[in-house]
TORSE-542516 format. One line per field, with one value per atom (N, C-alpha, C): x, y, z. Coordinates in nm, 3 decimals. Each point is the difference from the previous one (the first is absolute). Example, Ala and Ser with C-alpha at 12.3 -4.5 7.8 and 13.67 -1.06 7.14 Angstrom:
// TORSE-542516
xx 1.319|-0.089|0.090|-0.035|0.082|-0.077;
yy -0.569|0.119|0.120|0.105|0.119|0.109;
zz 0.780|0.000|0.000|-0.072|0.006|0.073;
// end
This chain:
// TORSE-542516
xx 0.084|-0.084|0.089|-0.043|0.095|-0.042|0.106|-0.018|-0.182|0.007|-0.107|-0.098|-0.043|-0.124|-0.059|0.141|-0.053|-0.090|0.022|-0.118|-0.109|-0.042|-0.135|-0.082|0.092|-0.035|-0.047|-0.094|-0.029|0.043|-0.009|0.088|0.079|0.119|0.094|0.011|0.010|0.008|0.138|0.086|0.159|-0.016|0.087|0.032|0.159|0.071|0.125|0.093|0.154|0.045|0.046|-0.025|0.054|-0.115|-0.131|-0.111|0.004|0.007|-0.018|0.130|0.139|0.115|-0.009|-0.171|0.020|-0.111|-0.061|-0.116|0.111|-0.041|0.046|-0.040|0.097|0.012|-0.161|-0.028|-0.091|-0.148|-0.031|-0.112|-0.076|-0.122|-0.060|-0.138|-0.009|-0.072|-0.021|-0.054|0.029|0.062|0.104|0.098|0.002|-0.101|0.022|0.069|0.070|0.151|-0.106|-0.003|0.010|0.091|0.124|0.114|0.072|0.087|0.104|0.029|0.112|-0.027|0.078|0.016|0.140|0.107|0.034|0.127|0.028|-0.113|0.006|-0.114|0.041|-0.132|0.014|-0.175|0.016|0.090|0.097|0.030|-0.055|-0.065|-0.008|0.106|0.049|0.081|-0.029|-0.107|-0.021|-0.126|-0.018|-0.117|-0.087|-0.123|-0.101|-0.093|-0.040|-0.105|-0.172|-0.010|-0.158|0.077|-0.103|-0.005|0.045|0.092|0.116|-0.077|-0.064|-0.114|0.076|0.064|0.047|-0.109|0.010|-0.106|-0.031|-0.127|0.072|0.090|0.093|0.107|0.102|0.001|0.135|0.118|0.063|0.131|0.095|-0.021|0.068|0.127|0.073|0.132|-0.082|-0.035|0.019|0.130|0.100|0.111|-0.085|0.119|0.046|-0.131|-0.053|-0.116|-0.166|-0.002|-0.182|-0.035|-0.098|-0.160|-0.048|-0.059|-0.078|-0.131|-0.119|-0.132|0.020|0.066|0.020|-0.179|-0.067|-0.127|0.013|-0.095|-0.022|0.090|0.047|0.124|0.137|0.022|0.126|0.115|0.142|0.077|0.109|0.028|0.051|0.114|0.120|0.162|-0.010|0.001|0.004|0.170|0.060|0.125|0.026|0.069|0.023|-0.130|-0.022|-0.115|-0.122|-0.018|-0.052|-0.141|-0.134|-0.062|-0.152|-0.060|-0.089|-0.120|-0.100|-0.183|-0.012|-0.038|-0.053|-0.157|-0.048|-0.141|0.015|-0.168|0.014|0.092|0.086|0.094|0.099|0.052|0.135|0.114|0.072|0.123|0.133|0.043|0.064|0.117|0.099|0.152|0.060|0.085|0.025|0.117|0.100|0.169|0.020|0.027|0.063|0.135|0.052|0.153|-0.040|0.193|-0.054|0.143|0.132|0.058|0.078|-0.002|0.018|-0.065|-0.132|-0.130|-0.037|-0.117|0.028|-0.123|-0.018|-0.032|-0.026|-0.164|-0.030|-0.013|0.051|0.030|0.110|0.101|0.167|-0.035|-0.063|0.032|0.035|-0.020|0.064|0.067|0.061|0.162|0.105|-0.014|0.047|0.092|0.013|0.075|0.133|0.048|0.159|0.115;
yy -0.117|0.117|0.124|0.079|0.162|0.061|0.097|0.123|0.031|0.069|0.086|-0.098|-0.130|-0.124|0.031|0.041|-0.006|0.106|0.151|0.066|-0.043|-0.032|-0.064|-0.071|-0.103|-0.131|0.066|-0.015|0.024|-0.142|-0.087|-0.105|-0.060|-0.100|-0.074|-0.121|-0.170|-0.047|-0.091|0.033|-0.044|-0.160|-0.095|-0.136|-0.014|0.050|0.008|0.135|0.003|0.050|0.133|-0.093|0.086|0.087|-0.021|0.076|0.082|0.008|0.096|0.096|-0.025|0.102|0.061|-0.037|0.045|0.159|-0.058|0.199|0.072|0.149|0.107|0.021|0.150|0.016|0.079|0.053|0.095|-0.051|-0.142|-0.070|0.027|0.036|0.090|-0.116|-0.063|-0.165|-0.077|-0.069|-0.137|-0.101|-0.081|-0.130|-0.076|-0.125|-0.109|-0.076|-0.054|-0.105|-0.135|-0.050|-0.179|-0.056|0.021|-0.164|0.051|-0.076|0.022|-0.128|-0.033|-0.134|0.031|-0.104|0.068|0.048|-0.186|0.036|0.021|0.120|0.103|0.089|0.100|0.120|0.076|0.091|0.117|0.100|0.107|0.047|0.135|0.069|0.173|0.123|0.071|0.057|0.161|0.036|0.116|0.062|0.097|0.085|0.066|-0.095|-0.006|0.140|0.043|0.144|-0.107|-0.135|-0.051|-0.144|-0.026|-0.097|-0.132|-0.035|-0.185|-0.063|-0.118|-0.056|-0.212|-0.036|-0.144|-0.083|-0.096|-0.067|-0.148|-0.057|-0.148|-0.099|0.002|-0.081|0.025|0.135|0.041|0.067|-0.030|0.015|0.140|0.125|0.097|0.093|0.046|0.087|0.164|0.070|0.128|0.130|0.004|0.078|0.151|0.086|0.117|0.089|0.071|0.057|-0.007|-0.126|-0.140|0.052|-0.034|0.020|-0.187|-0.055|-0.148|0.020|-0.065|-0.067|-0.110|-0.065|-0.155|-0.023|-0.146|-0.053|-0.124|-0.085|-0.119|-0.147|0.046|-0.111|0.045|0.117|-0.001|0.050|0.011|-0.009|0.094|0.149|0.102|0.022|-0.021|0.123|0.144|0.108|0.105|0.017|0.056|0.083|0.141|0.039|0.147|0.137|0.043|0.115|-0.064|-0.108|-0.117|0.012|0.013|-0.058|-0.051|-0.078|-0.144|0.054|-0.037|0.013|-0.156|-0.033|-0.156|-0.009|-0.107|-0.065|-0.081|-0.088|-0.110|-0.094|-0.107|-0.094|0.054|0.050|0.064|0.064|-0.105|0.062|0.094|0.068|0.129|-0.016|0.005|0.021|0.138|0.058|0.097|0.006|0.063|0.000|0.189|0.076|0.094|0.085|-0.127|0.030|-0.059|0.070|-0.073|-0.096|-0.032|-0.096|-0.075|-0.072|-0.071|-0.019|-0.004|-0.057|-0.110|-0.076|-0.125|-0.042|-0.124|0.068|-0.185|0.044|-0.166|-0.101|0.043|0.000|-0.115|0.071|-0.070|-0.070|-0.016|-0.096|0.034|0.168|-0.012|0.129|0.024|0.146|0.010|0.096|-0.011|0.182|0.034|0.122|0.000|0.089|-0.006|0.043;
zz 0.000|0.000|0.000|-0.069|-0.025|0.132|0.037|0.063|0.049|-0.186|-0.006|0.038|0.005|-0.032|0.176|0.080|0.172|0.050|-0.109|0.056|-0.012|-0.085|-0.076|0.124|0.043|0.136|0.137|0.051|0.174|0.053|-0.032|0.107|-0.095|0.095|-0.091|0.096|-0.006|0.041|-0.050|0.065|-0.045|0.051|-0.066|0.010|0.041|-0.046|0.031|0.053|0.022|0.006|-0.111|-0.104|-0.106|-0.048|0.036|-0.022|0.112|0.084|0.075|-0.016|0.017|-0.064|-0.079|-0.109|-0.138|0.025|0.108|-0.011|0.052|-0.041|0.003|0.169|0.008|0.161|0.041|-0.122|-0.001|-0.089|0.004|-0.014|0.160|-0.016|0.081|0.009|-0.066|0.043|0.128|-0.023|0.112|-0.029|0.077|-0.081|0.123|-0.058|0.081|-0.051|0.177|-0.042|0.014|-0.066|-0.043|-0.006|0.058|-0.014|0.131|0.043|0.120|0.094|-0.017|0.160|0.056|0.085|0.153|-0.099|-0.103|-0.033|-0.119|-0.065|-0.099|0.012|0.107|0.029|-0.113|-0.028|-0.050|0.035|-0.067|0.079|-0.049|0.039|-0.036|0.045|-0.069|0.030|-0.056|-0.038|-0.081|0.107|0.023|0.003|-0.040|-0.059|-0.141|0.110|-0.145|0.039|0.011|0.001|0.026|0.121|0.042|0.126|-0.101|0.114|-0.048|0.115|-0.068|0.102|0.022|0.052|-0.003|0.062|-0.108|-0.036|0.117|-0.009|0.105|-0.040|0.114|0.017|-0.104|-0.026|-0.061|0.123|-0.042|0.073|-0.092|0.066|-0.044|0.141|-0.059|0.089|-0.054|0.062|-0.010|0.044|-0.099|-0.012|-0.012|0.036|-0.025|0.078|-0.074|0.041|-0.044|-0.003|-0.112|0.129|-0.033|0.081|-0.033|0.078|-0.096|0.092|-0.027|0.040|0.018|0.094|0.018|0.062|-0.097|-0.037|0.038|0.018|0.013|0.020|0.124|-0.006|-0.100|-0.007|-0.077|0.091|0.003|0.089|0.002|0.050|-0.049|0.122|-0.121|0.186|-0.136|0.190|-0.071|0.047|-0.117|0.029|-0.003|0.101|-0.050|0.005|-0.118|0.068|-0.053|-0.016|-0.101|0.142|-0.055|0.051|-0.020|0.083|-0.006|0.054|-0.044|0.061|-0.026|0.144|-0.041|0.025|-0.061|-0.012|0.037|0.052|-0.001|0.109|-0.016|0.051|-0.105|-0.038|-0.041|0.084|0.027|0.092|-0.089|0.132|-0.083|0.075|-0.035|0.057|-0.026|0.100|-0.038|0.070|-0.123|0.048|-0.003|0.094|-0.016|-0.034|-0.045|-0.038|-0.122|-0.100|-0.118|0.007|-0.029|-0.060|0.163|0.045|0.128|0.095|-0.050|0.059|0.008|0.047|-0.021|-0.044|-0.137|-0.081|0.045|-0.042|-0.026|-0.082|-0.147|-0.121|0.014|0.087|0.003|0.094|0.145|0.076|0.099|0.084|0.112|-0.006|0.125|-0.010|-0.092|-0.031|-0.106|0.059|0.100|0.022|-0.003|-0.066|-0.017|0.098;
// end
């Protein structure tokens, strides 16, 4: 899908990683995550101008400064200025540091 094809859209429902890297910073939509597991989360890393809503039992990392709607059983660590609204049974992790944190991804401490 082009650039231009994302104004057009009010929602987007991404399957992968590479779909979601692919909207613009400034898609002003809604983008639900559909894919993520422990050991390959969504990861969002951009700060979209419309609500990032994770879907059930997706497994996403919120970097940098995302906003997400964690929904129906889906499973969100916030990092950084990164942050989470949960619903539902959706548990939310939240790391306030960003690189020597411990990160449940890896397994544990991971501080240097």
């Amino acid at each position: 899908m082009s650039t231009s094809n994302y104004a057009e859209l009010l929602k987007i429902t991404v399957k992968s990683q590479k779909e979601l890297d692919r909207i613009p910073d400034d898609y002003a939509g809604k983008i639900f995550i559909g894919f993520g597991d422990p050991l390959s989360p969504a990861i969002v890393e951009k700060s979209y101008k419309g609500l990032v809503v994770a879907l059930g039992f997706s497994d996403v990392i919120a970097r940098n400064n995302s906003t997400i709607l964690a929904r129906a059983d889906s499973f969100v660590v916030a990092w950084g200025n990164s942050s989470v609204h949960r619903l539902g049974n959706s548990p939310v992790v939240t790391c306030g540091c960003f690189v020597g944190c411990d990160d449940p991804w890896l397994g544990g401490d991971h501080h240097a």
